[in-house]
C-alpha positions in Angstrom: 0.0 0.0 0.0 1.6 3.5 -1.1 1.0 6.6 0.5 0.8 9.9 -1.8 2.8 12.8 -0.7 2.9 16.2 -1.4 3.4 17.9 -4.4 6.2 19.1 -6.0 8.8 21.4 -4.8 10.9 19.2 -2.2 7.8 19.6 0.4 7.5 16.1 1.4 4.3 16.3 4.1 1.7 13.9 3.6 -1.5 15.1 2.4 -4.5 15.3 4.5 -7.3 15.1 2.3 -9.6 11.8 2.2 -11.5 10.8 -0.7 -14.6 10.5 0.1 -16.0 8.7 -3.4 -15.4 4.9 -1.5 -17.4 6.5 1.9 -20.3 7.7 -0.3 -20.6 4.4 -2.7 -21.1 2.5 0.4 -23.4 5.2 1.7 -25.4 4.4 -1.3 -25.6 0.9 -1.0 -26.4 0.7 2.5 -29.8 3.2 1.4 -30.5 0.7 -1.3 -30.4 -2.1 0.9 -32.4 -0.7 3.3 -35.1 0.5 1.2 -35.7 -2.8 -0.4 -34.9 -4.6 3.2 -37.6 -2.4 5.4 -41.0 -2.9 3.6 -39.7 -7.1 3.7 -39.6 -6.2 7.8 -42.3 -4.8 8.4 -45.7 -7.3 8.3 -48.8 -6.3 8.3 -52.2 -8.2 8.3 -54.4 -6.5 5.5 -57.7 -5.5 6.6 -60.6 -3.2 5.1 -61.8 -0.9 7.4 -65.6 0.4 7.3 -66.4 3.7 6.1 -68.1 5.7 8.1 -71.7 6.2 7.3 -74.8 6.5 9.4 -76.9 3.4 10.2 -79.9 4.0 12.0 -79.4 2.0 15.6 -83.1 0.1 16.5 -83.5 1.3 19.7 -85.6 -1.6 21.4 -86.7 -1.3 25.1 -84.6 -4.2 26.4 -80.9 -2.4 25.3 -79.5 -0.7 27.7 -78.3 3.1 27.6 -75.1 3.8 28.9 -73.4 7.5 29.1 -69.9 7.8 30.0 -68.0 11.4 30.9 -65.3 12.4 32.8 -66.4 14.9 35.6 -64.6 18.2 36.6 -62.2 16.5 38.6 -60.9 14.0 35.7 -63.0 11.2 37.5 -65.2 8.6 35.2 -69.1 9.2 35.8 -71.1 6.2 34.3 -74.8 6.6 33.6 -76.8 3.7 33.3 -80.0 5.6 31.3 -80.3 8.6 33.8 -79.2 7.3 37.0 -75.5 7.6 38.0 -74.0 4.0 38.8 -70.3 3.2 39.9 -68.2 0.1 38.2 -69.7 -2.4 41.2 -73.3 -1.3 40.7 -72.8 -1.2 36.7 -72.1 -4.9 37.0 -74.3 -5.9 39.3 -77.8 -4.2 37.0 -76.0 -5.9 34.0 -76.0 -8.8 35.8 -79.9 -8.5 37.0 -80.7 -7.1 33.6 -79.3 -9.9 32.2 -81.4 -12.7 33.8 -84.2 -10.6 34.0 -84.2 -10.8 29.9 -83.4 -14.2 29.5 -85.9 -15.7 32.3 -88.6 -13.4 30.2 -88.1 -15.0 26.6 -88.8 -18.6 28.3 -84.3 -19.5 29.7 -81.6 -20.3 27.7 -83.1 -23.4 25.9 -85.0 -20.7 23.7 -84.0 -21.5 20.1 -85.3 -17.7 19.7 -83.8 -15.6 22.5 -82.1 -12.6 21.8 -80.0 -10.8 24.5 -80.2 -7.2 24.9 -77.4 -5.2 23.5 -75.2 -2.4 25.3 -75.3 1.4 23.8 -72.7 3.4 24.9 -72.7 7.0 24.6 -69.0 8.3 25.3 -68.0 12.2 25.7 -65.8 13.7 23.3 -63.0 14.7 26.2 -64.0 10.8 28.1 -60.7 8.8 28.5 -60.6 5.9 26.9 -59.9 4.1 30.3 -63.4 5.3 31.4 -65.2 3.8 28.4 -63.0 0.9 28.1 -63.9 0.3 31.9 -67.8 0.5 31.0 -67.3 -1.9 28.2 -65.2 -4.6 29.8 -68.3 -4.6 33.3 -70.8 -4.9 30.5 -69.1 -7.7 28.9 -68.2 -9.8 32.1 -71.9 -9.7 32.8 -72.6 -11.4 29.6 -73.6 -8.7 27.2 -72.4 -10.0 24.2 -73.0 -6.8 21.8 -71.7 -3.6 23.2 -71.7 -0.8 20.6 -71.3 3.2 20.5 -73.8 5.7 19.9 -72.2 8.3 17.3 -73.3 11.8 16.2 -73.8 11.2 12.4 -71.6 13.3 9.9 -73.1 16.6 8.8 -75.6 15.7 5.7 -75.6 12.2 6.1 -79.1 11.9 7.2 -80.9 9.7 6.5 -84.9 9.8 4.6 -87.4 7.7 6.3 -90.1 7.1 4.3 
């Protein structure tokens, strides 16, 4: 391996600059690599996710109404129709709801029983903690459709005939 020294003249110092050509053709490369390499990494599962439009909910009288907010002092207030419940007394109505419902359409052997469902109406500002905790009471009682009441898009109304 040679090393290049100065120019001409009798000054004999080595020369300091580094060529930089080798530096960026690896440079280059590595960007190549790691553009093809990175969509290969990174897996995703391909779903279609709905669009939003507004379906008419049909509100029937043995669903149950929930309302969930977060009060002045960041604390979750659950509403269960009008009447304020905490977590234990959310699960135990769900519970009593429950049975109430399926003891009404004849017990569980009921080729035709349909179990209420669970509306929840969550604030705007609501942590999801709060709503998440409403959800998860109404499904250890048994409620096996909980869904979310939704203010429809401007204009998307819809004609009933």
């Amino acid at each position: 391996m040679a090393m290049s020294v100065g120019g001409s003249g009798g000054d004999e110092k080595p020369l300091s600059d580094i060529n930089t050509t080798p530096l960026v053709d690896v440079m280059l490369v590595l960007l190549i690599i790691f553009l093809i390499a990175v969509p290969v990494v990174i897996q995703t599962v391909q779903v279609k996710l709905p669009n939003v439009v507004f379906d008419p909910t049909t509100t029937k009288p043995e669903n149950v109404a929930l309302s969930v907010r977060k009060d002045a002092g960041g604390n979750c207030e659950v509403y269960w129709g009008m009447t304020k419940v905490n977590q234990q007394e959310l699960l135990d109505r769900a519970v009593a709801k429950l049975k109430a419902e399926i003891a009404r359409q004849g017990g569980v052997g009921n080729p035709d029983l349909e179990l209420p469902e669970a509306h929840v109406r969550g604030d705007v500002d609501t942590p999801w903690r709060c709503i998440g905790g409403a959800i998860y009471n109404m499904q250890m009682a048994g409620f096996a459709k909980v869904g979310f009441i939704s203010e429809p898009p401007a204009g998307s109304a819809v004609q009933r005939m």
